[in-house]
N, C-alpha and C positions, 0 to 999 in steps of 0.2 A: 813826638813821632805819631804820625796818622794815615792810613790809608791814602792814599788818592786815587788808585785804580784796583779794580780784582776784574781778570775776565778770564772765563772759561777755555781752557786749550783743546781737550780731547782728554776723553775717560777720566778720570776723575784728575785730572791737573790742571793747576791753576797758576796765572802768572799776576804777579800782585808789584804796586809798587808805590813805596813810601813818600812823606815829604823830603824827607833827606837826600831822597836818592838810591837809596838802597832802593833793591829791587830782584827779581828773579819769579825762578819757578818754584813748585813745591808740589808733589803728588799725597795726595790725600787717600789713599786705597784700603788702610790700615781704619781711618776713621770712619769708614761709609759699613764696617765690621762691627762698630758696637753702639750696644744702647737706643737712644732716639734716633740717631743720626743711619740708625739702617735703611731710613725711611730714605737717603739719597741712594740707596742702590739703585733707584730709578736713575738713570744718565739725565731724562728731561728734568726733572726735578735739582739735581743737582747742577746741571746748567744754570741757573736762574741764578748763581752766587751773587752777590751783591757787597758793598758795606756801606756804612754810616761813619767810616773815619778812624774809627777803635775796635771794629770788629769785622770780620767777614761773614756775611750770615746769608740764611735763605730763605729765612722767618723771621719774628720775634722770639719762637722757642728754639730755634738753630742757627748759633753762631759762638763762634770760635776769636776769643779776643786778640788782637792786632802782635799783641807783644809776645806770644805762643810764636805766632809764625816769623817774626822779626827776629826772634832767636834762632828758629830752626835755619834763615837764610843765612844769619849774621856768625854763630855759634856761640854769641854773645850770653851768659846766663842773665837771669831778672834783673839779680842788683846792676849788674851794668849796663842794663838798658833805661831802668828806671833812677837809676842814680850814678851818673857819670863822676869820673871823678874830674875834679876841676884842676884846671893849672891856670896858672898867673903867665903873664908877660913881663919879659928880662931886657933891661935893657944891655 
């Protein structure tokens, strides 16, 4: 699973969208609240979102990895993002 697009909508939301297909929106308002990451309360600053495939980021020290937001679209937790379960084919 990897990124292929992130682009900026308005105010801190973002529309992101996977190789699988999966895809949507996601509002970030809550994260631009703590720690390093206050530093996007600037709206220009937080424009600039980008990723590298595995993460969304807007720096090298701010980014937020791919499977965080994959969950929050999918409601999927980690293990079943990170390890599907497998099935076989019946004939």
């Amino acid at each position: 699973m990897k990124v292929q697009e992130v682009k900026y909508i308005a105010d801190y939301t973002i529309s992101i969208k996977f190789d699988d297909g999966v895809s949507g929106t996601i509002q970030l308002n809550d994260l631009v609240q703590k720690g390093i990451f206050k530093v996007l309360q600037d709206i220009n600053q937080f424009a600039k979102v980008y990723t590298n495939g595995y993460s969304i980021a807007w720096s090298n020290e701010l980014e937020i990895d791919a499977t965080k937001i994959y969950s929050d679209l999918t409601g999927k937790n980690f293990g079943e993002i990170l390890s599907p379960k497998l099935t076989h084919a019946t004939n």
